[in-house]
C-alpha positions in Angstrom: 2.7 10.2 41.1 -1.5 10.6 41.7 -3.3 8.1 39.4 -4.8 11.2 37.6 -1.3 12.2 36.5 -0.4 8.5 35.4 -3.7 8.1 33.4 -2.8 11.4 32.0 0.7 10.0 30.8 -0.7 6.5 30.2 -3.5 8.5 27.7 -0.7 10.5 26.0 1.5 8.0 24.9 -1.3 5.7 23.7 -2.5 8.6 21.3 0.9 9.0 20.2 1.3 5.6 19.2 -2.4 5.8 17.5 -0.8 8.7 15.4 2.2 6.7 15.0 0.4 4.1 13.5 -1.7 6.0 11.0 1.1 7.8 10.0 2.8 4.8 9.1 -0.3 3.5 7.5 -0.6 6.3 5.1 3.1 6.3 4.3 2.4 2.9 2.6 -0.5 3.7 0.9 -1.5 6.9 0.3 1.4 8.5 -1.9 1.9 6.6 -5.1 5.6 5.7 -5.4 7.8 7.1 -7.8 8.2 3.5 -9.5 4.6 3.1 -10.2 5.3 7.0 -11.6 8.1 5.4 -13.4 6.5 2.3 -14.6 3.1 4.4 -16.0 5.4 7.2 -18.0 7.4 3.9 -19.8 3.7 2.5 -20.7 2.4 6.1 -21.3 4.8 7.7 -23.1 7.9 5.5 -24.0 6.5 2.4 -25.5 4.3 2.9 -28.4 1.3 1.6 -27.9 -1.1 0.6 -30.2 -4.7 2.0 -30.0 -5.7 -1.4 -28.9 -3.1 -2.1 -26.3 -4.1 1.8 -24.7 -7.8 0.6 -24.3 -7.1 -3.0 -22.8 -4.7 -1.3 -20.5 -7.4 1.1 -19.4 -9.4 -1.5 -18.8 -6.9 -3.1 -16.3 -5.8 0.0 -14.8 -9.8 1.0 -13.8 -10.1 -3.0 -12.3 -7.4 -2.3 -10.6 -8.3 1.2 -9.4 -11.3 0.6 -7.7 -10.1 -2.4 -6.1 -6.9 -0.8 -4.4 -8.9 2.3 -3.4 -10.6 -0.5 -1.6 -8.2 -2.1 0.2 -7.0 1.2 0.9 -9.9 2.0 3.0 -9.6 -1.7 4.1 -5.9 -0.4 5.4 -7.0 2.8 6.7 -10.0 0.8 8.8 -7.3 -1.4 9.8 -5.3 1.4 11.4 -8.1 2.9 13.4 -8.6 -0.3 14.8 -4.7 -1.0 15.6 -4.6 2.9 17.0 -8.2 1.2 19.4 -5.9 -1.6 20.6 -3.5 0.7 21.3 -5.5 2.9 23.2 -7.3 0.1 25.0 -4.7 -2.3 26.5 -1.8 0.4 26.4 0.9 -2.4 25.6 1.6 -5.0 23.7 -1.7 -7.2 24.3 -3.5 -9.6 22.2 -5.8 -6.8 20.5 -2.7 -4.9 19.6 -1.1 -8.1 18.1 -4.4 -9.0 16.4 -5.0 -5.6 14.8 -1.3 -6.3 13.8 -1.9 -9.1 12.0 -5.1 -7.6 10.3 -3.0 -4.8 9.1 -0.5 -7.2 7.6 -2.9 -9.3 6.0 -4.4 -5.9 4.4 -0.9 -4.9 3.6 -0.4 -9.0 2.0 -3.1 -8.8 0.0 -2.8 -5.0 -2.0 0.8 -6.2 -2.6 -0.4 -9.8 -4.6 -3.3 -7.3 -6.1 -0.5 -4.9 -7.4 1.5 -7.7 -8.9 -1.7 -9.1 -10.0 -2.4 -6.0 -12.0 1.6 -5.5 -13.1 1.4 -9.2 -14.5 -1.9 -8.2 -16.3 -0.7 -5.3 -18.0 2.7 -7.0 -19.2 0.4 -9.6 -21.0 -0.8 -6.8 -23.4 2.6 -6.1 -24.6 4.6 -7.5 -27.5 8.1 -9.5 -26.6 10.3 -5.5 -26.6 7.9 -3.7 -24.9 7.7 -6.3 -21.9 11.5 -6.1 -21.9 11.7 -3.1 -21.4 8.8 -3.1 -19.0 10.4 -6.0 -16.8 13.5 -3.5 -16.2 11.6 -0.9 -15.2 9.6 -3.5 -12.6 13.0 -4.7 -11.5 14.1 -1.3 -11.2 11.7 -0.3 -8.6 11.9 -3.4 -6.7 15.4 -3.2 -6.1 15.7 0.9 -5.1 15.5 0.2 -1.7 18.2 -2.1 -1.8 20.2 0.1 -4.0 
């Protein structure tokens, strides 16, 4: 095999595992899941909400907005840079397992941000409503495992 051929190869793979890696990337954060779906119809349309409970919820929800679209550009530079390490060591190196480790620290912190914001918008509702809310959260947490 010439070392054109190999470099060739060696260059193919490494952009297939860049790919690999923003396409796992955006599986995780770019499509909402359809227990957040779930959990905003309950709030939306199934528990009664008073007119002061809607506003302090929209409140929460546009804090919470803005900072997950930016850790979601925090994930999506994370990526790039794993795809980089990827492309640059073409193994398993110590840039790949750094940009790894970045990714999962991104990954950490959305997560404690989401439950950040669930546990803020509980605290607006009355003693049913976060019963019924606290199902739904339980719910999605457990489909996976279901």
């Amino acid at each position: 095999m010439t070392a054109a051929r190999r470099a060739v190869i060696i260059g193919f793979i490494a952009f297939l595992a860049a790919v690999a890696g923003v396409f796992v990337g955006r599986l995780l954060v770019d499509t909402p899941k359809p227990s957040e779906a779930e959990l905003h119809t309950l709030l939306h349309r199934e528990l009664t909400l008073s007119a002061d409970q809607e506003k302090r919820l929209q409140a929460i929800e546009a804090k919470y907005s803005g900072r997950r679209e930016a850790l979601e550009l925090e994930m999506r530079a994370s990526n790039i840079r794993l795809a980089q390490a990827i492309e640059a060591e073409h193994g398993y190196g110590p840039r790949v397992t750094k940009a790894i480790d970045e990714t999962h620290e991104v990954m950490g912190e959305l997560q404690k941000e989401t439950l950040r914001h669930l546990f803020a918008m509980r605290s607006v509702l009355d003693r049913d409503q976060a019963a019924m809310f606290d199902k739904v959260v339980v719910k999605a947490l457990t489909a996976d495992a279901r």
